[in-house]
C-alpha positions as a Markdown table, in Angstrom:
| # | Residue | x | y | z |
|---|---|---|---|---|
| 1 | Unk | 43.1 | 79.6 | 86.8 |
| 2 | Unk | 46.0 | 77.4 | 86.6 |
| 3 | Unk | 48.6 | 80.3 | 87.8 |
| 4 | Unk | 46.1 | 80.1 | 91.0 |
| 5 | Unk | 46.5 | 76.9 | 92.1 |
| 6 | Unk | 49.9 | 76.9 | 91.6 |
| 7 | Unk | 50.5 | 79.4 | 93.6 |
| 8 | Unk | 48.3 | 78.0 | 96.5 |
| 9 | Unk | 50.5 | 74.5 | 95.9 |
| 10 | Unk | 53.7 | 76.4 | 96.3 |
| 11 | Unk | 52.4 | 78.0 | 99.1 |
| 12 | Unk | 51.1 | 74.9 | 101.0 |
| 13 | Unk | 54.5 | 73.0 | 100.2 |
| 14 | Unk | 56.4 | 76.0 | 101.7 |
| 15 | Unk | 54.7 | 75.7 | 104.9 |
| 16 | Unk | 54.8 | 71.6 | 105.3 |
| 17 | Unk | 58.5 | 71.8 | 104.8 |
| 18 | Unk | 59.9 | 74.5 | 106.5 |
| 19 | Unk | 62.7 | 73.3 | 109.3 |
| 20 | Unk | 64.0 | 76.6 | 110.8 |
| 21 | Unk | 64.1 | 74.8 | 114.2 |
| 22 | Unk | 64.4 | 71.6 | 113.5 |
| 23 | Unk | 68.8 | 71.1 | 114.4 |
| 24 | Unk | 67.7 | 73.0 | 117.7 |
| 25 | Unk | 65.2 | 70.1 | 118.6 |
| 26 | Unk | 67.4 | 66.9 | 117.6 |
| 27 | Unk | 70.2 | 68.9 | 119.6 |
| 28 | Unk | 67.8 | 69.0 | 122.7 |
| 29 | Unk | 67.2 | 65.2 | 122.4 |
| 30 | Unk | 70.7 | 64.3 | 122.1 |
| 31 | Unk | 72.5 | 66.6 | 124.5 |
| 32 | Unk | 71.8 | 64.6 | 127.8 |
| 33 | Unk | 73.2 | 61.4 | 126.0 |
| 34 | Unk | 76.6 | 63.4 | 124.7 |
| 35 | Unk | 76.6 | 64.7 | 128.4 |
| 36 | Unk | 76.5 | 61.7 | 129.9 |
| 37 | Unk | 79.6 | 59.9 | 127.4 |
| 38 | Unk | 81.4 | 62.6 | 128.3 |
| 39 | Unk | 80.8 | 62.1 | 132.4 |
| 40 | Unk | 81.8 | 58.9 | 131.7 |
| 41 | Unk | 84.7 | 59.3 | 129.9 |
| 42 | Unk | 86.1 | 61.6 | 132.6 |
| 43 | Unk | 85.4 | 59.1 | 135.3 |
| 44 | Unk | 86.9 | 56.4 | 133.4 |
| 45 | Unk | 90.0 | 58.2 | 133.2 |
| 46 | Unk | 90.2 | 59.2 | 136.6 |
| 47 | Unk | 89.7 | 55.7 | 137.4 |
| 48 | Unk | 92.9 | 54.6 | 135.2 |
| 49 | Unk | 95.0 | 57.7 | 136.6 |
| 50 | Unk | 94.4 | 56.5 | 140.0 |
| 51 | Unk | 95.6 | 52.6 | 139.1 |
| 52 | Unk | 98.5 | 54.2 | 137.4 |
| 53 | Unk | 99.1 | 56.4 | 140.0 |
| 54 | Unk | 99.3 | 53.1 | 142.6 |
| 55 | Unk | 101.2 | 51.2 | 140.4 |
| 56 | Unk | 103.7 | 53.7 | 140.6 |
| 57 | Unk | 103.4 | 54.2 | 143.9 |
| 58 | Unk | 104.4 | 50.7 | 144.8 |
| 59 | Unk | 107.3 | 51.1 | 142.4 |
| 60 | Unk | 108.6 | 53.5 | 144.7 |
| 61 | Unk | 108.2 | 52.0 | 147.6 |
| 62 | Unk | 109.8 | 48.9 | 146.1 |
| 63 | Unk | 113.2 | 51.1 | 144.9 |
| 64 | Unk | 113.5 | 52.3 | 148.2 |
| 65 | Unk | 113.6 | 49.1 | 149.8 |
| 66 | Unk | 116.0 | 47.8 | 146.9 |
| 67 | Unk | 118.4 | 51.2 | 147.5 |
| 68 | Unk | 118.4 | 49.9 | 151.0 |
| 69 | Unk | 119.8 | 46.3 | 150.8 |
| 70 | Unk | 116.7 | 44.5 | 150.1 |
| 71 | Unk | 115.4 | 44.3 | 153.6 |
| 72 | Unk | 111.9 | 45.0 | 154.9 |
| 73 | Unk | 112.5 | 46.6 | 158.0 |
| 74 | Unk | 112.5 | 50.0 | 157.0 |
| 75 | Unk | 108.3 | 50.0 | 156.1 |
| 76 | Unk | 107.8 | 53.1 | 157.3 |
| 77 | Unk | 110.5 | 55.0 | 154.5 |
| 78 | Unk | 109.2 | 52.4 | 151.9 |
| 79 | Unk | 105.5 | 54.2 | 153.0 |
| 80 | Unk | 106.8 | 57.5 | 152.9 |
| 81 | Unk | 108.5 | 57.2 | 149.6 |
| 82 | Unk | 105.4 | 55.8 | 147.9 |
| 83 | Unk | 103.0 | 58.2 | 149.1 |
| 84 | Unk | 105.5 | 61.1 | 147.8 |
| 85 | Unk | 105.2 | 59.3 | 144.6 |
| 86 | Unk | 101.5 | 59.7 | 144.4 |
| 87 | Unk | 101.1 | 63.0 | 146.0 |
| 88 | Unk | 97.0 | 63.1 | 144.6 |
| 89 | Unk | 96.6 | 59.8 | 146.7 |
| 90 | Unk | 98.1 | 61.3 | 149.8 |
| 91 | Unk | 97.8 | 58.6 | 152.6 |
| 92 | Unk | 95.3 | 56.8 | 150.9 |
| 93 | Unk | 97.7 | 54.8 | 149.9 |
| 94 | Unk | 98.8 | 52.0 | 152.0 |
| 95 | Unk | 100.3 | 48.0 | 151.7 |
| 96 | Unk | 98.1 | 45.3 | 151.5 |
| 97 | Unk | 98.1 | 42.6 | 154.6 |
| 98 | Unk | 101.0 | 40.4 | 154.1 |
| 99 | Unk | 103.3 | 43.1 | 152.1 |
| 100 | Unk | 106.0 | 43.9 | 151.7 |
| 101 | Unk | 107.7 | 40.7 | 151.3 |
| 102 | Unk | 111.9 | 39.4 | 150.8 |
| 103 | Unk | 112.6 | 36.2 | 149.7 |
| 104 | Unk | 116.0 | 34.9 | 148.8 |
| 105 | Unk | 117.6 | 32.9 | 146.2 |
| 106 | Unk | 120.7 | 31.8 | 144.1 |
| 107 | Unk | 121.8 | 32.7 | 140.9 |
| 108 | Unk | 123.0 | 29.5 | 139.7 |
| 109 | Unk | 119.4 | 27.9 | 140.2 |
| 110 | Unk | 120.4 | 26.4 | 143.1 |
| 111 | Unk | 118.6 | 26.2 | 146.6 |
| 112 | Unk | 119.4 | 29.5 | 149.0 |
| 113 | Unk | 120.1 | 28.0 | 152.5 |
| 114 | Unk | 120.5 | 30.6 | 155.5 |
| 115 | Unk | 123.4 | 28.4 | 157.0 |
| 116 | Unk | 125.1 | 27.7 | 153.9 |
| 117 | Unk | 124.3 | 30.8 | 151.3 |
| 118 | Unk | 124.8 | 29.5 | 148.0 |
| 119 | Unk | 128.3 | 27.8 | 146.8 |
| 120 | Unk | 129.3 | 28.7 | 143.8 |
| 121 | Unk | 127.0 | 31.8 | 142.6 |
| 122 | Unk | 126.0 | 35.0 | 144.4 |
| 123 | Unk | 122.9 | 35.5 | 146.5 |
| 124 | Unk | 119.8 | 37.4 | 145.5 |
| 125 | Unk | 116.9 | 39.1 | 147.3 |
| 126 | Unk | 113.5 | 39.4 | 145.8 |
| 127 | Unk | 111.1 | 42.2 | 147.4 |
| 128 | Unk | 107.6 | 42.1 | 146.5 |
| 129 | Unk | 105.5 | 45.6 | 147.4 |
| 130 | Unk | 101.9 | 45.4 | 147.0 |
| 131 | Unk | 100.4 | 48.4 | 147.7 |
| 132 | Unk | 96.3 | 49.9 | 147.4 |
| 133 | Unk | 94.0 | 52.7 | 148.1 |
| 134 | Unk | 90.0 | 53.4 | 147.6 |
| 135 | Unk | 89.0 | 55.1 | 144.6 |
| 136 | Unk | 85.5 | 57.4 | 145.1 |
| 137 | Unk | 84.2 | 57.9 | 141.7 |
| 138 | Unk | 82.1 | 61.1 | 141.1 |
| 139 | Unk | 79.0 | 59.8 | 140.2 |
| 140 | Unk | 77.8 | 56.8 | 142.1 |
| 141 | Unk | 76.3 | 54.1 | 140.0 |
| 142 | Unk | 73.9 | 51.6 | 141.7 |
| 143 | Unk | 75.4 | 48.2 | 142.0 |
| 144 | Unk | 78.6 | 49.4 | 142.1 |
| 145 | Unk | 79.0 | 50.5 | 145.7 |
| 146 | Unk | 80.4 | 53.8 | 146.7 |
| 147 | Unk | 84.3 | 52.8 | 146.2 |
| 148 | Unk | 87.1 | 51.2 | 144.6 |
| 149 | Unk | 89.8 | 49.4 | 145.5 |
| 150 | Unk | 92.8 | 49.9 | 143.5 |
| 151 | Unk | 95.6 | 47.5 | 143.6 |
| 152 | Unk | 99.8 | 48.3 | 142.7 |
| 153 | Unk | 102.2 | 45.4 | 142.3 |
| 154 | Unk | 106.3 | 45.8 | 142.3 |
| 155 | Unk | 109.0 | 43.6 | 142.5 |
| 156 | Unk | 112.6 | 44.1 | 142.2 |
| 157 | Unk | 115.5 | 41.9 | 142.6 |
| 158 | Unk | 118.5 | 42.8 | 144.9 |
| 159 | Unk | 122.1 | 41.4 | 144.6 |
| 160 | Unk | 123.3 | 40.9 | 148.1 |
């Protein structure tokens, strides 16, 4: 009698514990949250590959300028040469209002004078390139608005 209900025991453990399906279940649960670290990891570095990309981008434009005496009149080759820098920007890319920018100075610490230059120490340009473009994420998260606007800074200095 007692080899009886021992076997009816093991049989009723057997069937409480069995867990043939059970990694297929938790994987169901989880999948939509790995799915959804992994969309965000590739629009996060999207996101940093365009800012690097129009960082760049205004480092060109800036080593134009510089390879061209420091002067800003030449916006349209400074344009050109940054958006061949970031050829996955294309014409997106574009200066800001108010860029890009020459000042002048001395290298003695002195104060750069147009009628005077400077007396005893060579003059030196500063150009300043600020360029940006609009970044479109894939997804579109609310609150966030539909784009981005990515800023690059540059600025070289120009013996003259």
């Amino acid at each position: 009698m007692s080899k009886r209900w021992f076997e009816r025991y093991r049989l009723k453990d057997t069937l409480t514990e069995r867990d043939d399906g059970q990694a297929l279940v938790e994987l169901a649960l989880v999948m939509p949250f790995l799915f959804l670290v992994l969309l965000g990891a590739v629009e996060f570095s999207n996101l940093v590959y365009a800012g690097i990309e129009v960082s760049n981008s205004a480092r060109a434009a800036v080593q134009y300028g510089a390879m061209n005496g420091g002067n800003t009149t030449d916006v349209n080759g400074m344009l050109a040469a940054a958006q061949n820098d970031s050829p996955n920007l294309g014409t997106n890319v574009a200066f800001t209002s108010g860029y890009p920018t020459v000042s002048y100075g001395c290298s003695d610490g002195s104060t750069y004078n147009a009628t005077t230059y400077c007396r005893s120490a060579y003059v030196y340009a500063t150009l300043s390139v600020k360029m940006q473009t609009k970044f479109s994420p894939i997804v579109q998260l609310p609150g966030f608005g539909p784009s981005f606007t990515l800023y690059g800074y540059a600025q070289e200095l120009v013996l003259q």
